[in-house]
Predicted model as a PDB file, atoms N, CA, C, CB and O in Angstrom, pLDDT in the B-factor column:
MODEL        1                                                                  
ATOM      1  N   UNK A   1       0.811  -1.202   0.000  1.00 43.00           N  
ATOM      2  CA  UNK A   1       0.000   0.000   0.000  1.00 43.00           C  
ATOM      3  C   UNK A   1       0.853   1.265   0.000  1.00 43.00           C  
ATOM      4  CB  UNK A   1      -0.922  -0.001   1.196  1.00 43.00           C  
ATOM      5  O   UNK A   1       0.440   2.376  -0.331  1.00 43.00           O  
ATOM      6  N   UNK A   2       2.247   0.937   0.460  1.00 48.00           N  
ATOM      7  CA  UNK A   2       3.081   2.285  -0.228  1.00 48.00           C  
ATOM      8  C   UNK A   2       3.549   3.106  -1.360  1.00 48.00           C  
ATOM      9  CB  UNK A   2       3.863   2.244  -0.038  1.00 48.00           C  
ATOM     10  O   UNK A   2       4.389   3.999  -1.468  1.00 48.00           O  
ATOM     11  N   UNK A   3       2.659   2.463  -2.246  1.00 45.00           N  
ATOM     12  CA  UNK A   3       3.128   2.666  -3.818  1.00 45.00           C  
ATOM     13  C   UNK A   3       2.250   3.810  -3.807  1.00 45.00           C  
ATOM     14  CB  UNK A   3       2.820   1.362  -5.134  1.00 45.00           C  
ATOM     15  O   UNK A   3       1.240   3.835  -3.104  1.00 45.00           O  
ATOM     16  N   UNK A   4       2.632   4.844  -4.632  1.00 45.00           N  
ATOM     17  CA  UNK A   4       2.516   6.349  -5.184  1.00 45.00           C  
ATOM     18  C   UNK A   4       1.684   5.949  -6.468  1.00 45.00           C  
ATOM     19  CB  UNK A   4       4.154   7.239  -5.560  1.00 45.00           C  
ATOM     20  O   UNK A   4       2.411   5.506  -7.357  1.00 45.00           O  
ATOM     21  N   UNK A   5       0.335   5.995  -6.785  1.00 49.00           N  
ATOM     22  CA  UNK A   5       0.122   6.247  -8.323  1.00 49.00           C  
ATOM     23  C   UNK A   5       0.154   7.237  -8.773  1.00 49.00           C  
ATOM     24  CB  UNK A   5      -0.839   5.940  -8.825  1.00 49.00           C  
ATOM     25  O   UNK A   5      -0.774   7.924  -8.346  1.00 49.00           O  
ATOM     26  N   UNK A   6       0.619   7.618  -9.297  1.00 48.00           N  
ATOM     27  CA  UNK A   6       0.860   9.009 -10.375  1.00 48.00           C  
ATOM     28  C   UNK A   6      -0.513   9.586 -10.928  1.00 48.00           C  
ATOM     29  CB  UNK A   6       1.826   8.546 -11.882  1.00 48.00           C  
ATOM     30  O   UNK A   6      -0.745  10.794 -10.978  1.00 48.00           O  
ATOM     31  N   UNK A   7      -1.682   8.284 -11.471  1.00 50.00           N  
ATOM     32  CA  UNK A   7      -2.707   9.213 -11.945  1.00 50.00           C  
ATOM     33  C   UNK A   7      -3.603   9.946 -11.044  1.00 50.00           C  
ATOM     34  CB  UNK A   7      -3.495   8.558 -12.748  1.00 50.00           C  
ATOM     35  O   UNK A   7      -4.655  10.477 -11.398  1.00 50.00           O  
ATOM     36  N   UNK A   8      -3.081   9.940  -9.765  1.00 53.00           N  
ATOM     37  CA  UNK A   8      -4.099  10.364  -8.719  1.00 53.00           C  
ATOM     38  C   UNK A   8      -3.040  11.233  -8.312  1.00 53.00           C  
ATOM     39  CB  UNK A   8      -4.821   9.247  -7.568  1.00 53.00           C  
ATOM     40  O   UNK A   8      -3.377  11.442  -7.147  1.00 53.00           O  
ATOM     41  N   UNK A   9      -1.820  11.982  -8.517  1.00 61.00           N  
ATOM     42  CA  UNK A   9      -1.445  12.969  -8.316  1.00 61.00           C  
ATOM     43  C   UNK A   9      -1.657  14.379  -8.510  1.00 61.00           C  
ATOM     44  CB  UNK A   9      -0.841  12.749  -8.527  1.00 61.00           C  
ATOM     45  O   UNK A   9      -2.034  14.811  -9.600  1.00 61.00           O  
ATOM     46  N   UNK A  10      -1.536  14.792  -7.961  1.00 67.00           N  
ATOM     47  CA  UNK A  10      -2.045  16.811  -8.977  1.00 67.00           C  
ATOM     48  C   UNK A  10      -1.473  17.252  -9.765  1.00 67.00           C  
ATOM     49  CB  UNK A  10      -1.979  18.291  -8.325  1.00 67.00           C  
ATOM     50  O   UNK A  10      -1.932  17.941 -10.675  1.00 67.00           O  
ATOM     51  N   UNK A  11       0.142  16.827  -9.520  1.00 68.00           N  
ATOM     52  CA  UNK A  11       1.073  17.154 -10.741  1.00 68.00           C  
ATOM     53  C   UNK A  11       0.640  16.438 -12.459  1.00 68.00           C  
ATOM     54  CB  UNK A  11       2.673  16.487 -10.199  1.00 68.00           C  
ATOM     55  O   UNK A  11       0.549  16.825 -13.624  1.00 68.00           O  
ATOM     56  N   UNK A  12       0.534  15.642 -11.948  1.00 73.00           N  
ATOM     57  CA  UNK A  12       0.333  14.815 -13.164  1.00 73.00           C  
ATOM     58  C   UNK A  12      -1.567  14.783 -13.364  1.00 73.00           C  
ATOM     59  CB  UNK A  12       1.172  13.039 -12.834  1.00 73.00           C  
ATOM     60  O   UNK A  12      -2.090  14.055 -14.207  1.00 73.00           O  
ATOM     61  N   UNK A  13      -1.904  15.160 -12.981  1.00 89.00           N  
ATOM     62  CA  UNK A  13      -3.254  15.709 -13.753  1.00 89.00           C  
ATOM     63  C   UNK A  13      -3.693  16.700 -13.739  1.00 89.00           C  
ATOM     64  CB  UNK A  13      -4.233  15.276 -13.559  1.00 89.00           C  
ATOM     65  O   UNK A  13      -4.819  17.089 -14.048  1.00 89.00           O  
ATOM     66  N   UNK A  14      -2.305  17.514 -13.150  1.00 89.00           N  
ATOM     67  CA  UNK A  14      -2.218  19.243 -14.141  1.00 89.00           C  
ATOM     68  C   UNK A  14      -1.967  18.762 -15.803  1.00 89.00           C  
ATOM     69  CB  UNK A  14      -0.351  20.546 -13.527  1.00 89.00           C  
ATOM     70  O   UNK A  14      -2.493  18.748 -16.916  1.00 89.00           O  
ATOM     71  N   UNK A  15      -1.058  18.487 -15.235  1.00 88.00           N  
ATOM     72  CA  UNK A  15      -0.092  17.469 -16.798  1.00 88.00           C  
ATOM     73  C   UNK A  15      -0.714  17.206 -17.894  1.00 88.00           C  
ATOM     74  CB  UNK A  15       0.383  15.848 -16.577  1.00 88.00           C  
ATOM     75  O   UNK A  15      -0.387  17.424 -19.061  1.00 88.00           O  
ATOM     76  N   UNK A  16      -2.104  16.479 -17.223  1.00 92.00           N  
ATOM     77  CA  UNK A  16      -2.710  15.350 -18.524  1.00 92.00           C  
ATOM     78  C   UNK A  16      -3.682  16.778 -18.748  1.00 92.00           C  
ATOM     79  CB  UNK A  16      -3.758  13.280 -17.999  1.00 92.00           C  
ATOM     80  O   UNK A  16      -3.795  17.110 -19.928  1.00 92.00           O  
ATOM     81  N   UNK A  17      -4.322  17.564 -17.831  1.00 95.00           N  
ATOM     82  CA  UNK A  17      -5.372  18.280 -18.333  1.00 95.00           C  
ATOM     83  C   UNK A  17      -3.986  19.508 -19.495  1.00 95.00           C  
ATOM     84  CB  UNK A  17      -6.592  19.139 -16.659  1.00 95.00           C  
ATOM     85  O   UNK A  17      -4.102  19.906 -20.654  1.00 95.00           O  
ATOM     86  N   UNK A  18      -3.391  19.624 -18.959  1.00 95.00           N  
ATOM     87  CA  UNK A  18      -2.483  21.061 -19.894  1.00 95.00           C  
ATOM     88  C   UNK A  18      -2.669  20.311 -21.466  1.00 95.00           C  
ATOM     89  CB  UNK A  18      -0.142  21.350 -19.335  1.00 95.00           C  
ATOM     90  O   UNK A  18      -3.267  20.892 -22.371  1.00 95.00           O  
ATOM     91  N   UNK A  19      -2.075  18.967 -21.626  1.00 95.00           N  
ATOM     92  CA  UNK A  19      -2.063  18.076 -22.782  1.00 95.00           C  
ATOM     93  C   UNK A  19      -3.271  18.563 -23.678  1.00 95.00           C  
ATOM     94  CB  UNK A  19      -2.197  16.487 -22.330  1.00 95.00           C  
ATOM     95  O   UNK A  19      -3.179  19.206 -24.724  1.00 95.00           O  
ATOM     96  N   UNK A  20      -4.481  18.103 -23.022  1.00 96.00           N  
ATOM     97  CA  UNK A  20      -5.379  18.102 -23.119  1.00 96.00           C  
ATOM     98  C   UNK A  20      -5.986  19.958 -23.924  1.00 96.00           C  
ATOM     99  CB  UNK A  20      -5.666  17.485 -21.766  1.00 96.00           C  
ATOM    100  O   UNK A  20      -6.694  20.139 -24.915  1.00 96.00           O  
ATOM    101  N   UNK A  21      -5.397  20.917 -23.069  1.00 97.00           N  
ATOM    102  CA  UNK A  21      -5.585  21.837 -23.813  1.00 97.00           C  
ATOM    103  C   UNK A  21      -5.020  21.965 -25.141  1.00 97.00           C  
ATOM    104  CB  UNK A  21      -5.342  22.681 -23.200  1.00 97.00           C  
ATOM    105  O   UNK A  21      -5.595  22.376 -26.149  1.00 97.00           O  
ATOM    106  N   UNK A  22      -3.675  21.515 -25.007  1.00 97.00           N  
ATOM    107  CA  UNK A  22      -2.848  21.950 -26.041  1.00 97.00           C  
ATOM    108  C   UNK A  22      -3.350  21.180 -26.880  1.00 97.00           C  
ATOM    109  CB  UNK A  22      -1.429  21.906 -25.931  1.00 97.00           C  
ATOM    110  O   UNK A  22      -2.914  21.485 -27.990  1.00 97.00           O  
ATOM    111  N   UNK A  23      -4.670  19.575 -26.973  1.00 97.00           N  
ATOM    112  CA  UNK A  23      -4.904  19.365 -28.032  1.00 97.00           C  
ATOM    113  C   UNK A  23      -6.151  20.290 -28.235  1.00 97.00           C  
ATOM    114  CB  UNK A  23      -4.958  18.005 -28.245  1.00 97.00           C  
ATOM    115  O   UNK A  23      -6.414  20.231 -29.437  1.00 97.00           O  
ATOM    116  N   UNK A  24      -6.743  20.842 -27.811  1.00 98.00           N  
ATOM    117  CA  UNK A  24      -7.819  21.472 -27.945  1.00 98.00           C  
ATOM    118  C   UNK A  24      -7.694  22.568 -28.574  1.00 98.00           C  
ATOM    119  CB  UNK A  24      -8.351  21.642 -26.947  1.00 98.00           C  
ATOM    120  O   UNK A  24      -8.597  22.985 -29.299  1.00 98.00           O  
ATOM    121  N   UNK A  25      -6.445  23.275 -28.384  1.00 98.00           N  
ATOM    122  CA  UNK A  25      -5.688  24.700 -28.981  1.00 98.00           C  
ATOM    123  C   UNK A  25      -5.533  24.129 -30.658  1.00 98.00           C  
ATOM    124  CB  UNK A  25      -3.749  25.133 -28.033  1.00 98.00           C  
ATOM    125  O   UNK A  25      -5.965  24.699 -31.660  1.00 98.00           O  
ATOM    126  N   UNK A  26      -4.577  22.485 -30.565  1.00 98.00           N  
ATOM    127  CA  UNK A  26      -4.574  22.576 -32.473  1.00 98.00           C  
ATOM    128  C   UNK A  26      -5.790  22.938 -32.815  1.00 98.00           C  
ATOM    129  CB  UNK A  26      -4.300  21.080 -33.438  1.00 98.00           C  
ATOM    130  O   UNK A  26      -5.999  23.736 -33.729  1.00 98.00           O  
ATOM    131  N   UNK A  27      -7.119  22.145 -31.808  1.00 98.00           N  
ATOM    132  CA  UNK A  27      -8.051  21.681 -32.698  1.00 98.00           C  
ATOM    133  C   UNK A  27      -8.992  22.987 -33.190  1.00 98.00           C  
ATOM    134  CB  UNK A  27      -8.882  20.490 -31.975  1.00 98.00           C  
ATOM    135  O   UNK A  27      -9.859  23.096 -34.056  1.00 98.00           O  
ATOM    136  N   UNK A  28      -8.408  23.919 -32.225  1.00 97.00           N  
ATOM    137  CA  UNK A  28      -9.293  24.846 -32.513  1.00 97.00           C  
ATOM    138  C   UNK A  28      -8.465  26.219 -33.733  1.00 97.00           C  
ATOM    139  CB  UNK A  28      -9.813  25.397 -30.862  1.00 97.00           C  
ATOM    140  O   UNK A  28      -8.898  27.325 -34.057  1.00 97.00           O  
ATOM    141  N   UNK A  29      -7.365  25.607 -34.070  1.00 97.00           N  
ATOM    142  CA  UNK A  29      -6.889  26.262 -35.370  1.00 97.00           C  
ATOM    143  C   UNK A  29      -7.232  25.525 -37.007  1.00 97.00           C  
ATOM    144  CB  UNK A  29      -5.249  26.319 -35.150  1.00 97.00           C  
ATOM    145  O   UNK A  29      -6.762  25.759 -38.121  1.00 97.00           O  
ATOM    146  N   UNK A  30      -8.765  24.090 -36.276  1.00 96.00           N  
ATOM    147  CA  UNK A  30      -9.039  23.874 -37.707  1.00 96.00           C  
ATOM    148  C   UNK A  30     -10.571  23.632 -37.376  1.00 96.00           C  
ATOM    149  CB  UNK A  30      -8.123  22.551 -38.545  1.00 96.00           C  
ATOM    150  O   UNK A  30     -11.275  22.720 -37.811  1.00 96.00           O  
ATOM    151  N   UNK A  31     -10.949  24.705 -36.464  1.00 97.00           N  
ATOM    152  CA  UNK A  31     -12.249  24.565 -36.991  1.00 97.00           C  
ATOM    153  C   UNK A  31     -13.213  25.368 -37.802  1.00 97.00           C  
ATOM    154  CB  UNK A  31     -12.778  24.370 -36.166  1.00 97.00           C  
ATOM    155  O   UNK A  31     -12.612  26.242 -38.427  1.00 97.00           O  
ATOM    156  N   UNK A  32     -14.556  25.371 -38.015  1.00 97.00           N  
ATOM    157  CA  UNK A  32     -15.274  25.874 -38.889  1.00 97.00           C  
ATOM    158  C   UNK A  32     -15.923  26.851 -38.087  1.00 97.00           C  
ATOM    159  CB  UNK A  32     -16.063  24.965 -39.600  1.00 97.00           C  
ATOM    160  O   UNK A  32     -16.851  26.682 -37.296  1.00 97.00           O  
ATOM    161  N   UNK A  33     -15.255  28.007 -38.420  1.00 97.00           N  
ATOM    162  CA  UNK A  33     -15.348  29.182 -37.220  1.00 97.00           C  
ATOM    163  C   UNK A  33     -14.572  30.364 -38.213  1.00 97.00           C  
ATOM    164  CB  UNK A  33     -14.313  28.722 -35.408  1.00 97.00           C  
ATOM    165  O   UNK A  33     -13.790  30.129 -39.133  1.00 97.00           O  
ATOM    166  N   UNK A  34     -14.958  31.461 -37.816  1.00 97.00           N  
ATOM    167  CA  UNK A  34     -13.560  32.970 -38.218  1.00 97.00           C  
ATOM    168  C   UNK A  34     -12.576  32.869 -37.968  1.00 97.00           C  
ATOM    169  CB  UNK A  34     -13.495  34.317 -37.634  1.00 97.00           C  
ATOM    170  O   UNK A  34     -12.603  32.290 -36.882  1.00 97.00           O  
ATOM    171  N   UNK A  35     -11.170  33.114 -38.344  1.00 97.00           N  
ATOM    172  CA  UNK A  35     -10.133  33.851 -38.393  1.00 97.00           C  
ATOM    173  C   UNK A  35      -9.883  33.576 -36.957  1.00 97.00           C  
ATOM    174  CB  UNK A  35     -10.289  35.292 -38.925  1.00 97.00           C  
ATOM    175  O   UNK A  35      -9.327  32.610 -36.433  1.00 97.00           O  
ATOM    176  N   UNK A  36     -10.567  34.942 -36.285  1.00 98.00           N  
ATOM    177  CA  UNK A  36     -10.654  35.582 -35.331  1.00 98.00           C  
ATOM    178  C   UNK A  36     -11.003  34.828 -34.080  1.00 98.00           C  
ATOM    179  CB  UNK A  36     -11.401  36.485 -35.633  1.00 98.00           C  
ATOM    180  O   UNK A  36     -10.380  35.004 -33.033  1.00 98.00           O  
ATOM    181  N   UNK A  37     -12.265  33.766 -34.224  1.00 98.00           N  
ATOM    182  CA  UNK A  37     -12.714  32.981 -33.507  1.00 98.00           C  
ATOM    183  C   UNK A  37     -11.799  32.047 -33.163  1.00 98.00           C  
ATOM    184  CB  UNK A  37     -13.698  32.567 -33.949  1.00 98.00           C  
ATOM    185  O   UNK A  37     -11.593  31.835 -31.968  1.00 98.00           O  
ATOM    186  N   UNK A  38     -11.177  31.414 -34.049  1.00 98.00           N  
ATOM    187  CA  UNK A  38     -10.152  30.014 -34.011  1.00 98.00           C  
ATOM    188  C   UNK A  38      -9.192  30.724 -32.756  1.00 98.00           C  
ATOM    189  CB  UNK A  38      -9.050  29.564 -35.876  1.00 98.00           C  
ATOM    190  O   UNK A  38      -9.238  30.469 -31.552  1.00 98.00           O  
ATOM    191  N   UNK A  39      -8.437  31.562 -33.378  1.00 98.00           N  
ATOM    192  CA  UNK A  39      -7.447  32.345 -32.672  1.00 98.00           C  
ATOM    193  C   UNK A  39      -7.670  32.779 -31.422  1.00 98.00           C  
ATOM    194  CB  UNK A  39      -7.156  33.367 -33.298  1.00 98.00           C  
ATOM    195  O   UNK A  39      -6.661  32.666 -30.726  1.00 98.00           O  
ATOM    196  N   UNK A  40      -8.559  33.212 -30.892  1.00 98.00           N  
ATOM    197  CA  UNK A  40      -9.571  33.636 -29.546  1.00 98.00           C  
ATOM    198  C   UNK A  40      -9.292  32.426 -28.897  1.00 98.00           C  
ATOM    199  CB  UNK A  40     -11.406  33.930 -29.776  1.00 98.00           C  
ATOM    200  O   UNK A  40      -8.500  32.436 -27.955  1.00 98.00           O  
ATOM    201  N   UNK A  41     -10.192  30.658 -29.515  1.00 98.00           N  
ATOM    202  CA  UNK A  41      -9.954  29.401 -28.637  1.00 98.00           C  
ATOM    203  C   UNK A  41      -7.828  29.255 -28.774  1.00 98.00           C  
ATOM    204  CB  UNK A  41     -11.144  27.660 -29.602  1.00 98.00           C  
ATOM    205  O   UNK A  41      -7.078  29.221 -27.798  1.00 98.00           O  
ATOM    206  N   UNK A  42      -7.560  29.220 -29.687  1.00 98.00           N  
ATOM    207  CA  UNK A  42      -6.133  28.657 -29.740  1.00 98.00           C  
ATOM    208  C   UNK A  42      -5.389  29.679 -28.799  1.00 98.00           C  
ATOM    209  CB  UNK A  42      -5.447  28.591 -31.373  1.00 98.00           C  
ATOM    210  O   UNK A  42      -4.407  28.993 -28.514  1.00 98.00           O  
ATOM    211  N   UNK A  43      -5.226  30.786 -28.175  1.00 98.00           N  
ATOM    212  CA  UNK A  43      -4.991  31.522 -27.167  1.00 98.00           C  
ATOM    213  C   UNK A  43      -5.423  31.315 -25.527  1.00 98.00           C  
ATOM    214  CB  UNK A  43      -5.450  32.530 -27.637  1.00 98.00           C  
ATOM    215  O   UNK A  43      -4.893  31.614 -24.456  1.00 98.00           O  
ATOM    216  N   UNK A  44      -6.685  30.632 -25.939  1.00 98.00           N  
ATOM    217  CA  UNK A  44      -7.361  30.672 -24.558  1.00 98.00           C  
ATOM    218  C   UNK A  44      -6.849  29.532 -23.872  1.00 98.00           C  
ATOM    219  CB  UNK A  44      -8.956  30.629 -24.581  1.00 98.00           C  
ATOM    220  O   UNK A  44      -6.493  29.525 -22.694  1.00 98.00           O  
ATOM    221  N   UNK A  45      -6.820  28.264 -24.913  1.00 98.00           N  
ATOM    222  CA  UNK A  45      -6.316  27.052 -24.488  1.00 98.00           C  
ATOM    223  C   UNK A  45      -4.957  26.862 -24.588  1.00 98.00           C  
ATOM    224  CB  UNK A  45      -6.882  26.100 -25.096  1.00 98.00           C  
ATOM    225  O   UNK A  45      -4.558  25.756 -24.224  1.00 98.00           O  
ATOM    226  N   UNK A  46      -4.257  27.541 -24.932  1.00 98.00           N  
ATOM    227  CA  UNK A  46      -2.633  27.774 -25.081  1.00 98.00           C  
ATOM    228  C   UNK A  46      -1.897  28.429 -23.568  1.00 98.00           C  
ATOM    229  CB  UNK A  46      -2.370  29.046 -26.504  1.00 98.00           C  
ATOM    230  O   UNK A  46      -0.882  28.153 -22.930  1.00 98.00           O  
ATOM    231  N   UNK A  47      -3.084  29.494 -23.406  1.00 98.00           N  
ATOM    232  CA  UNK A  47      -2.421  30.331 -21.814  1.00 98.00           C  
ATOM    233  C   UNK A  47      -3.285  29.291 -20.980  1.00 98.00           C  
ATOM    234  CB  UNK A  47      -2.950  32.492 -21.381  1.00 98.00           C  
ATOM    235  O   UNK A  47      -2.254  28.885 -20.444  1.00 98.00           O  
ATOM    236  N   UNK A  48      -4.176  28.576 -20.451  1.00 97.00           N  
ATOM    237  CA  UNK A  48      -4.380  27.431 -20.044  1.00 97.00           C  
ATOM    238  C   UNK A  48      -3.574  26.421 -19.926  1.00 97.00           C  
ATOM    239  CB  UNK A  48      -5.093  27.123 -20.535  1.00 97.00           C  
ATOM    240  O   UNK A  48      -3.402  25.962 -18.797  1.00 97.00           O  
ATOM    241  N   UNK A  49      -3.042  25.964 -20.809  1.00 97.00           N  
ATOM    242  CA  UNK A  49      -2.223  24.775 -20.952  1.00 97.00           C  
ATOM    243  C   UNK A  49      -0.972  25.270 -20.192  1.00 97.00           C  
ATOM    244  CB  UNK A  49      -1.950  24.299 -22.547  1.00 97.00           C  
ATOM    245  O   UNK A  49      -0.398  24.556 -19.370  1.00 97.00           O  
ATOM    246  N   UNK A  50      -0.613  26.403 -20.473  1.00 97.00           N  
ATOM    247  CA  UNK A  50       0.720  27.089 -19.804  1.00 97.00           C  
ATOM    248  C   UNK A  50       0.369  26.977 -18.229  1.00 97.00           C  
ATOM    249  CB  UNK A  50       0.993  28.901 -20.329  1.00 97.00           C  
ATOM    250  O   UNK A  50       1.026  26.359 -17.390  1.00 97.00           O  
ATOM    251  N   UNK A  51      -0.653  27.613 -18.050  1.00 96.00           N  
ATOM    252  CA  UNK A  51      -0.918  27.482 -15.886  1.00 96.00           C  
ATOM    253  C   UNK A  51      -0.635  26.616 -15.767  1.00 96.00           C  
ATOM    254  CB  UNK A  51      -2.305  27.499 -14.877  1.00 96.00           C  
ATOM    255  O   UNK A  51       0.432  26.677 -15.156  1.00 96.00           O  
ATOM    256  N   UNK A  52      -1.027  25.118 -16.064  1.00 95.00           N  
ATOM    257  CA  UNK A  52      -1.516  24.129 -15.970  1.00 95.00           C  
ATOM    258  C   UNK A  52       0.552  23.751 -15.310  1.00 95.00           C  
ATOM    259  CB  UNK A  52      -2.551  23.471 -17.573  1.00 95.00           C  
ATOM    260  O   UNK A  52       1.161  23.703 -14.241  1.00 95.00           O  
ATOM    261  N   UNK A  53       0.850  23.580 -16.809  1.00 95.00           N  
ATOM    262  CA  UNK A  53       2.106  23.171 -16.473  1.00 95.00           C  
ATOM    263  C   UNK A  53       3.376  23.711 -15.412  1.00 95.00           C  
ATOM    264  CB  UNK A  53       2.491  23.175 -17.554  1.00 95.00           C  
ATOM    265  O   UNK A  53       4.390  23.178 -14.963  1.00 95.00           O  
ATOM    266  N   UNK A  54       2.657  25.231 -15.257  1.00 94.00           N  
ATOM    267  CA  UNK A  54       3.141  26.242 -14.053  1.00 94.00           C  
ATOM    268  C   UNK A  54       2.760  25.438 -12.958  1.00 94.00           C  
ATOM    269  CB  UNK A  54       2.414  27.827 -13.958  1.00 94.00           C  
ATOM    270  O   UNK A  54       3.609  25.082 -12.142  1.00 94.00           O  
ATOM    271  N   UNK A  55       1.863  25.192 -12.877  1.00 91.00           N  
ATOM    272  CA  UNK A  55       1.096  24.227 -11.407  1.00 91.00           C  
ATOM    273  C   UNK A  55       1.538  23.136 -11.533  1.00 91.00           C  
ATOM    274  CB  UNK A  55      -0.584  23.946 -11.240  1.00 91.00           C  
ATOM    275  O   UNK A  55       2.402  22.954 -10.675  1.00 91.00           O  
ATOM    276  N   UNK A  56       1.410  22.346 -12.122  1.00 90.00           N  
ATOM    277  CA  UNK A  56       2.589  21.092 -12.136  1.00 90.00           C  
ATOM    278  C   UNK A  56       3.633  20.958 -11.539  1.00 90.00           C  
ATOM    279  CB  UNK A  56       3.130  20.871 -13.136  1.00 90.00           C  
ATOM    280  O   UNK A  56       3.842  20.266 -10.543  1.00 90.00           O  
ATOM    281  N   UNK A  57       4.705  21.940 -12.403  1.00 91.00           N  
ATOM    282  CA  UNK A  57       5.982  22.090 -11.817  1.00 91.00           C  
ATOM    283  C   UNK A  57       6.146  22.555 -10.410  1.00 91.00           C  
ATOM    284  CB  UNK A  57       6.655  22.915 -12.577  1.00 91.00           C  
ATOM    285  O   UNK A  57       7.085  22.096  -9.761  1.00 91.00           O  
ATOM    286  N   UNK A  58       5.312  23.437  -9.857  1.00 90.00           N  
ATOM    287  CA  UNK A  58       5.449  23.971  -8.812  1.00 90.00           C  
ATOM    288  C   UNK A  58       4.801  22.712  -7.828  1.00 90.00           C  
ATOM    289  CB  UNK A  58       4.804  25.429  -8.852  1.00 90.00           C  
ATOM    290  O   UNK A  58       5.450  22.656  -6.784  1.00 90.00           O  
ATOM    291  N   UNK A  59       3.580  21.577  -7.880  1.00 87.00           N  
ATOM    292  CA  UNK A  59       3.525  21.254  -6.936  1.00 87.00           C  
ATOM    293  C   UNK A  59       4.833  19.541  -7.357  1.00 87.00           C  
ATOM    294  CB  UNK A  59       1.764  21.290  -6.475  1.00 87.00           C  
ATOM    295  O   UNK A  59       4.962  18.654  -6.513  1.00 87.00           O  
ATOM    296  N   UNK A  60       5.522  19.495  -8.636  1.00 86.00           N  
ATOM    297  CA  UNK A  60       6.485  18.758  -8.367  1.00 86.00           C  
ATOM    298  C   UNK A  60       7.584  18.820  -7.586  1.00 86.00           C  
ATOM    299  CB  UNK A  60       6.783  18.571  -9.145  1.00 86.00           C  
ATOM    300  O   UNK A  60       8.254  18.070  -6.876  1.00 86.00           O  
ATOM    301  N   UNK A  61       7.559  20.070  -7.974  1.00 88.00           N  
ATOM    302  CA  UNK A  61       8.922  20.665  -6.949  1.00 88.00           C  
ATOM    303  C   UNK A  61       8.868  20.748  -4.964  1.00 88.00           C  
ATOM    304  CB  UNK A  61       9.085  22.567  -7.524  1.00 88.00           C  
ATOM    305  O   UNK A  61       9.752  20.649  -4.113  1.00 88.00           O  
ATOM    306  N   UNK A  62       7.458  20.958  -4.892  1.00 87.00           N  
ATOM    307  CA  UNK A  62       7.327  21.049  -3.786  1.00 87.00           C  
ATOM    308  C   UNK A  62       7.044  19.798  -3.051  1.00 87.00           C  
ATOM    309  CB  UNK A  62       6.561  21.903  -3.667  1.00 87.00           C  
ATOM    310  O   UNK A  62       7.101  19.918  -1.827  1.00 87.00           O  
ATOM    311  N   UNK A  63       6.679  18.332  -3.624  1.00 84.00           N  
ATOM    312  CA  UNK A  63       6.658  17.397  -3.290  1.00 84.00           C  
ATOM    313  C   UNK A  63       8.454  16.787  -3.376  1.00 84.00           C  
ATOM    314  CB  UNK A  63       5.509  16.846  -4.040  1.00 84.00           C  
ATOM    315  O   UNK A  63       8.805  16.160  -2.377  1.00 84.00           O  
ATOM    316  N   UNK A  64       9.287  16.923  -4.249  1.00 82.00           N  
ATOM    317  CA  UNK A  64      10.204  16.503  -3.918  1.00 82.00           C  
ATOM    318  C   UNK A  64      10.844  17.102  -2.837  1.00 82.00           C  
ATOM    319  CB  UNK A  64      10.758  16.396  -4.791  1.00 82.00           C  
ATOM    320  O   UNK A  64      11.436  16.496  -1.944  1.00 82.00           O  
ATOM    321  N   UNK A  65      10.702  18.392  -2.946  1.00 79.00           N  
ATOM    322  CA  UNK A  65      11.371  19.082  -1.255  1.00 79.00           C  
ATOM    323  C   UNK A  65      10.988  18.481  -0.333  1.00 79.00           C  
ATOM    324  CB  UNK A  65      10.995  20.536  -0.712  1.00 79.00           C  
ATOM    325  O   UNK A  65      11.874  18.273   0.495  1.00 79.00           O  
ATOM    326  N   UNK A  66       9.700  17.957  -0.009  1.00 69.00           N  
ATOM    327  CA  UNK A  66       9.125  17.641   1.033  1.00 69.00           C  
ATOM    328  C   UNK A  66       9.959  16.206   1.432  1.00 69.00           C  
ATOM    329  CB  UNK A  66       7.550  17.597   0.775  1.00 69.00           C  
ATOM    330  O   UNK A  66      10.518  16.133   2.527  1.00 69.00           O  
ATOM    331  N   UNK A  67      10.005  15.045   0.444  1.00 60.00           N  
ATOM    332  CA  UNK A  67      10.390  13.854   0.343  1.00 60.00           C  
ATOM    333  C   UNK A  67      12.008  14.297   1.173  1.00 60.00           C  
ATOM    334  CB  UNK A  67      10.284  13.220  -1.385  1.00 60.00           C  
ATOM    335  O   UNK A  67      12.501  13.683   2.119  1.00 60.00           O  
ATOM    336  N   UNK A  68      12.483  15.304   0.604  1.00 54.00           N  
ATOM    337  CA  UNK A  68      14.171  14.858   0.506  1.00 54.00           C  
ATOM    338  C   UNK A  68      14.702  15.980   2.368  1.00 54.00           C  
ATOM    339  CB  UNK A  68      15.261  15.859  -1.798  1.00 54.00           C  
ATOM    340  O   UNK A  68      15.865  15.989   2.773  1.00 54.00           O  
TER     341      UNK A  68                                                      
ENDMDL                                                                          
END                                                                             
């Protein structure tokens, strides 16, 4: 029962959700929408995906401090 799963971590499902934007960001540079519109989602989910991985790192970092 000492084993760590990873998918129940926060880091790592900052991780999978950031992924997750960044596929949402291509997807939204091919959809059937304006110019303007595409670009609006591919921004929104791009600075998203960025927190995401900000929060990640920060609670990776702070779990290894803790460990060591």
């Amino acid at each position: 029962m000492g084993l760590l799963r990873l998918s129940h971590t926060p880091a790592h499902s900052a991780s999978s959700r950031a992924a997750a934007h960044r596929a949402m960001a291509k997807a939204a540079l091919f959809a059937d929408s304006s110019t303007r519109t595409r670009l609006k989602r591919y921004n929104h989910h791009i600075e998203k995906a960025q927190q995401l991985e900000a929060r990640a790192l920060e609670t990776a970092k702070r779990s290894v401090g803790a460990v060591s």
